[in-house]
C-alpha positions as MATLAB code, in Angstrom:
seq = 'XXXXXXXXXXXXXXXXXXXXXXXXXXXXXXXXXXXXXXXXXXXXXXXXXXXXXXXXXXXXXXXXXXXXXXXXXXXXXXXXXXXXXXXXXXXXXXXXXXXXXXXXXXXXXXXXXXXXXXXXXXXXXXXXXXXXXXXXXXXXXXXXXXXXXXXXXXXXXXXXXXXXXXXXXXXXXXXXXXXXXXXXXXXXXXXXXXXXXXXXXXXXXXXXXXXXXXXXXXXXXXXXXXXXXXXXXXXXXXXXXXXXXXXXXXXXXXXXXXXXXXXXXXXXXXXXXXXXXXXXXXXXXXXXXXXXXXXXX';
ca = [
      44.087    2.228   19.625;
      42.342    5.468   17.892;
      39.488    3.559   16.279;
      36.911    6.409   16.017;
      38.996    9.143   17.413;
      40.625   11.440   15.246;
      44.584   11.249   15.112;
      46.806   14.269   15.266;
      49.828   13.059   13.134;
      53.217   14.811   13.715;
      56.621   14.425   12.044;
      59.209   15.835   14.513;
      62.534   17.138   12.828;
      65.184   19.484   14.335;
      64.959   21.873   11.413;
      60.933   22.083   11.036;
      57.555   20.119   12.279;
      54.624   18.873    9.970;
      50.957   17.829   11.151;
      48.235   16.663   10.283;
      44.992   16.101   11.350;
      42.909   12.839   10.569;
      39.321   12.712   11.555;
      38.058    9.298   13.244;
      37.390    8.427    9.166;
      40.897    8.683    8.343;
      39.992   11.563    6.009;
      42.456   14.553    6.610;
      40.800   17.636    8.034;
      43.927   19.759    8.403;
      47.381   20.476    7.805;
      50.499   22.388    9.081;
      54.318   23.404    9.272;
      55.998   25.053   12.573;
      59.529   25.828   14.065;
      62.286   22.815   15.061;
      60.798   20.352   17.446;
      63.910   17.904   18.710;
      62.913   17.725   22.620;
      66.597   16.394   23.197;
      68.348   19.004   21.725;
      65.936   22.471   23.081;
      62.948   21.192   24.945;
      61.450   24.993   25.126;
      61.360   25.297   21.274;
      60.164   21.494   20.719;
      57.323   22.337   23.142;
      56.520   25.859   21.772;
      56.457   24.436   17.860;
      54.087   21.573   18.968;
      51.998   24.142   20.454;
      51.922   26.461   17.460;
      51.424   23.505   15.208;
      48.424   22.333   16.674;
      47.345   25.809   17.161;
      46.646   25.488   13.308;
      45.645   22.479   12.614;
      42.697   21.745   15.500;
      39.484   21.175   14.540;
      38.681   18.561   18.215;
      39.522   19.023   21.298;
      42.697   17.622   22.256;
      41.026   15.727   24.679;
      39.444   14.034   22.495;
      42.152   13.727   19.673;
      45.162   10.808   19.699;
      48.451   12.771   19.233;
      50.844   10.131   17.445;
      54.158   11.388   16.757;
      57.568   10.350   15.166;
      60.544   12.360   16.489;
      64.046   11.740   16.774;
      64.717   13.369   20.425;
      61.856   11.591   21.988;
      64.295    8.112   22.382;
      65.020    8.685   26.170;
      61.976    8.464   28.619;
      62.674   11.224   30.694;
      63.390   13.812   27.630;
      59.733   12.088   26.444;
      57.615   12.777   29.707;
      59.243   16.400   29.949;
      57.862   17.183   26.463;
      54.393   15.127   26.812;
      54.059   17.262   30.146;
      54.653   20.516   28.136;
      51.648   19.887   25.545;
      48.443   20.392   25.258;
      46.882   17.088   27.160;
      45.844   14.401   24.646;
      43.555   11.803   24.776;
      46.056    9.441   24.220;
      49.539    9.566   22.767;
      51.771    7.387   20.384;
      55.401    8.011   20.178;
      57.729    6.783   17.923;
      60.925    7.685   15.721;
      60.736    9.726   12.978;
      62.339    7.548   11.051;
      60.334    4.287   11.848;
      57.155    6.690   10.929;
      58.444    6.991    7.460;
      59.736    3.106    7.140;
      55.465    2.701    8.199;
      54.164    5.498    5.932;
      56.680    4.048    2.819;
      55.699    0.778    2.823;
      51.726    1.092    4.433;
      53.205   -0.812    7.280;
      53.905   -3.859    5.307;
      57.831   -5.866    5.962;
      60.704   -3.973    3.741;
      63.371   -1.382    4.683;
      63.786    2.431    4.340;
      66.685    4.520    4.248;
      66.316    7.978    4.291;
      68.792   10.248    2.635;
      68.865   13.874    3.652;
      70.987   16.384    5.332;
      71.711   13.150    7.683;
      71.025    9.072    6.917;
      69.463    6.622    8.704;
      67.887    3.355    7.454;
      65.062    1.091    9.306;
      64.070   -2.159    8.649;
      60.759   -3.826    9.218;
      60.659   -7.669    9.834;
      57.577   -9.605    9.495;
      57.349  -10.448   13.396;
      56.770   -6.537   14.131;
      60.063   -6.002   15.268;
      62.622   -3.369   13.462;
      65.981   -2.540   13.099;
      67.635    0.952   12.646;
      71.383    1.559   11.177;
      73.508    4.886   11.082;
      71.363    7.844   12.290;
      75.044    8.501   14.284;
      74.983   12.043   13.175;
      77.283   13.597   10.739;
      80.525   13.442   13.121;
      80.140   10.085   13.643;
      78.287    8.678   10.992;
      75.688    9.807    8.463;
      77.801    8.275    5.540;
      76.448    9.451    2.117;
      74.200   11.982    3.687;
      73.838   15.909    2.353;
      76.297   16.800    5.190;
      78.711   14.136    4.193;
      78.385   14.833    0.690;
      78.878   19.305    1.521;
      82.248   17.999    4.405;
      83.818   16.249    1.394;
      82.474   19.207   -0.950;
      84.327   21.808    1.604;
      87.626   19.671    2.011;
      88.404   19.521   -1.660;
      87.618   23.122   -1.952;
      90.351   23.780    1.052;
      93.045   21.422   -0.457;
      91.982   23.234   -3.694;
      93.452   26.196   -1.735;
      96.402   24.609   -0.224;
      97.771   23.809   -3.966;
      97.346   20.019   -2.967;
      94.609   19.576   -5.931;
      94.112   21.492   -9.089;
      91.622   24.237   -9.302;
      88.188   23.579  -10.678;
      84.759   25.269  -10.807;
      83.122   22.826   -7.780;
      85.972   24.370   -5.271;
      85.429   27.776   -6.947;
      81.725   27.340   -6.214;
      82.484   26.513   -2.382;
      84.807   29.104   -1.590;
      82.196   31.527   -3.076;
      79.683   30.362   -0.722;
      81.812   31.130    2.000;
      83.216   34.347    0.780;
      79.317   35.006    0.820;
      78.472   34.218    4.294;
      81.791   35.190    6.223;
      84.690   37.540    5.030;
      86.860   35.113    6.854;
      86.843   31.548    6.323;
      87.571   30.926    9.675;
      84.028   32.393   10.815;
      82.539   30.020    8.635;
      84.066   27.244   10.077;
      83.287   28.398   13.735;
      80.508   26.317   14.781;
      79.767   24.371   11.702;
      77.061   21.742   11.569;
      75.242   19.040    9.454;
      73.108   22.175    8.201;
      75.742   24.500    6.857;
      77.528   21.421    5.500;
      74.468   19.867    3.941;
      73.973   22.932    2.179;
      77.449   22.640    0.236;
      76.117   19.470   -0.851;
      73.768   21.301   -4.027;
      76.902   22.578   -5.239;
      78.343   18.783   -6.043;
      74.908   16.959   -7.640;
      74.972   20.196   -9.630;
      79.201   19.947  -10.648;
      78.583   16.148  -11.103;
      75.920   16.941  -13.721;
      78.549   18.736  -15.505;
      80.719   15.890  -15.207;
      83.264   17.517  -13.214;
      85.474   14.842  -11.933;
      85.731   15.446   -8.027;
      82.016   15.744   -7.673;
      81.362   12.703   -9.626;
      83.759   11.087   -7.230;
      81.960   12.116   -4.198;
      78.675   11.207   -5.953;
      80.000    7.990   -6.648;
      81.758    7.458   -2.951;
      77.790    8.527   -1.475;
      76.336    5.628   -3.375;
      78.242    3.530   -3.029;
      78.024    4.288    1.204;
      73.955    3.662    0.876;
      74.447    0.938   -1.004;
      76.509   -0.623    1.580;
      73.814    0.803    4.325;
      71.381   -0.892    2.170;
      73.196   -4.244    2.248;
      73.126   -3.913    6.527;
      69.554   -4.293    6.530;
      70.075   -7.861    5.211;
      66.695   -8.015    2.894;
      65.029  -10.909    0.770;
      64.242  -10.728   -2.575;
      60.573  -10.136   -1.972;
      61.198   -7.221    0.693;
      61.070   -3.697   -1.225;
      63.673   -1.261   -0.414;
      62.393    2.713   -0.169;
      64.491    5.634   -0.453;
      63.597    8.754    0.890;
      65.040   12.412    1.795;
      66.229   15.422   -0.110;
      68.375   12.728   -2.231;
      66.207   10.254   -2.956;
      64.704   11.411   -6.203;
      68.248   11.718   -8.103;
      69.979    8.652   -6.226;
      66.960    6.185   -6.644;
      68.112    4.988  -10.561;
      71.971    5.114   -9.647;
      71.389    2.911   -5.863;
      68.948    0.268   -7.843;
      72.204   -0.058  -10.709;
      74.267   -0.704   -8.154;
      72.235   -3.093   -5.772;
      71.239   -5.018   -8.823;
      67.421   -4.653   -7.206;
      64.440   -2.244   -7.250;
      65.054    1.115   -4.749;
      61.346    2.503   -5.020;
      59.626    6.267   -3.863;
      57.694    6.073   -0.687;
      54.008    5.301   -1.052;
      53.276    7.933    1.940;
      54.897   10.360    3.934;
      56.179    9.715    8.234;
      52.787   11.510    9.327;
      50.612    8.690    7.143;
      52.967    6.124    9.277;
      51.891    7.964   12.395;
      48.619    7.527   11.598;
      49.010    3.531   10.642;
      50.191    2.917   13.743;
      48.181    5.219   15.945;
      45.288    3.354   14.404;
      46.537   -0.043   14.573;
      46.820   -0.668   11.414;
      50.597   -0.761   11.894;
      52.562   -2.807   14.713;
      53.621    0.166   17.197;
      57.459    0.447   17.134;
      59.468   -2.454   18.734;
      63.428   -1.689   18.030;
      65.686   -4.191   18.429;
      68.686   -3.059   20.735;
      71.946   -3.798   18.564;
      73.714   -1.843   21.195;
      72.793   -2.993   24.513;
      71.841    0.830   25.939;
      67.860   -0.437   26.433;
      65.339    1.941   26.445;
];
């Protein structure tokens, strides 16, 4: 699709935004950060990042530049052609998930799965017909099992029964209750409004307890791998496919998921903005979910 027009890559995330610029060589001429950009969740700030990000990074006219971008609010068409409408206008544009980006950018758009382990999980798979498969991604109420948020609720609840008298006191619910004595006088202000963020941030606190070999954190530890594992086993792969694990816990849970699955869990070979740019250029089949729950596009 881009073949000698240079690609403006974007990974779209509801905390921050990375681009980068490819010329029509596939050399990269430039590189950024800006604010959240999740066009489902505040279309104004998703809009205003984008703007700001390519702000930095343009060296072409947009005109003459392919925007391809991998976003997790851009699923519903009408949330899509509100935020296209609100950009700078491209010469062409390529949308896709943020998480199929990095399945393409881990595996240089070859067949395998993905499952990226952050604040929130999701995993993707990649068949060989082009087609792919996403599971979890629910969020942290309803999903997100093993995540950074899951990992900082659990963290949070042991640290309350801790308080309760239901469970003895140790130093992981010591460390939680300090956080919160930190950010709120009263517990209850820290609870008001609580997200995936201020959970995931708990969830430091229990890799670093679980080093110690403090026994509740290694539970949770334990309980989180053994949830990706599970995720892992979803995605239904062969023996040949590799499996990639990505996100804030990748690099520690990597040896510990492989034990378990009995099978390699490798590093990505490139980041979601290299996937935008695979498929942007054609090099990668554009993405074509299947719908395992009957909502269509």
């Amino acid at each position: 699709m881009a073949s000698g027009q240079a690609i403006f890559c974007v990974d779209a995330g509801g905390t921050h935004c990375r681009g980068r610029l490819y010329d029509a060589a596939g050399a990269v001429v430039a590189e950024g950060q800006s604010g959240p950009c999740n066009p489902s969740t505040d279309l104004a700030q998703a809009v205003s990042s984008l703007i700001a990000l390519w702000r930095d990074c343009a060296r072409t006219p947009a005109e003459e530049t392919v925007l391809a971008i991998g976003g997790a609010g851009l699923f519903a068409r009408a949330v899509r052609r509100d935020f296209l409408a609100g950009i700078p206008r491209f010469a062409a544009a390529t949308v896709m998930s943020d998480g199929y980006a990095a399945l393409i950018g881990a595996g240089g758009g070859k067949p395998g799965g993905l499952i990226i382990a952050g604040t929130g999980v999701v995993a993707h798979r990649l068949y060989a017909d082009g087609r792919s498969m996403q599971r979890d991604g629910w969020g942290w109420i309803a999903g997100d099992r093993g995540s950074g948020a899951w990992i900082g609720q659990r963290a949070l609840r042991h640290a309350l029964a801790m308080v309760d008298g239901l469970v003895p006191r140790d130093p992981l619910g010591e460390a939680v209750l300090a956080v919160l004595r930190e950010d709120d006088k009263r517990l209850g202000g820290w609870l008001i409004g609580m997200g995936p963020a201020r959970l995931g941030a708990l969830a430091p606190l229990v890799l670093q307890a679980a080093g110690r070999g403090e026994p509740a954190a290694e539970r949770i530890v334990a309980h989180a791998i053994e949830h990706l594992a599970a995720l892992a086993g979803t995605l239904d792969l062969g023996a040949g496919d590799p499996l990639f694990l990505a996100g804030g816990l990748g690099t520690g849970f990597r040896a510990p998921l492989a034990a378990l699955l009995g099978r390699p869990v490798l590093a990505p070979a490139a980041d979601a903005m290299e996937g935008c740019r695979l498929v942007a250029s054609g090099a990668a089949p554009a993405e074509d979910a299947i719908d395992t729950l009957g909502f269509g596009g």
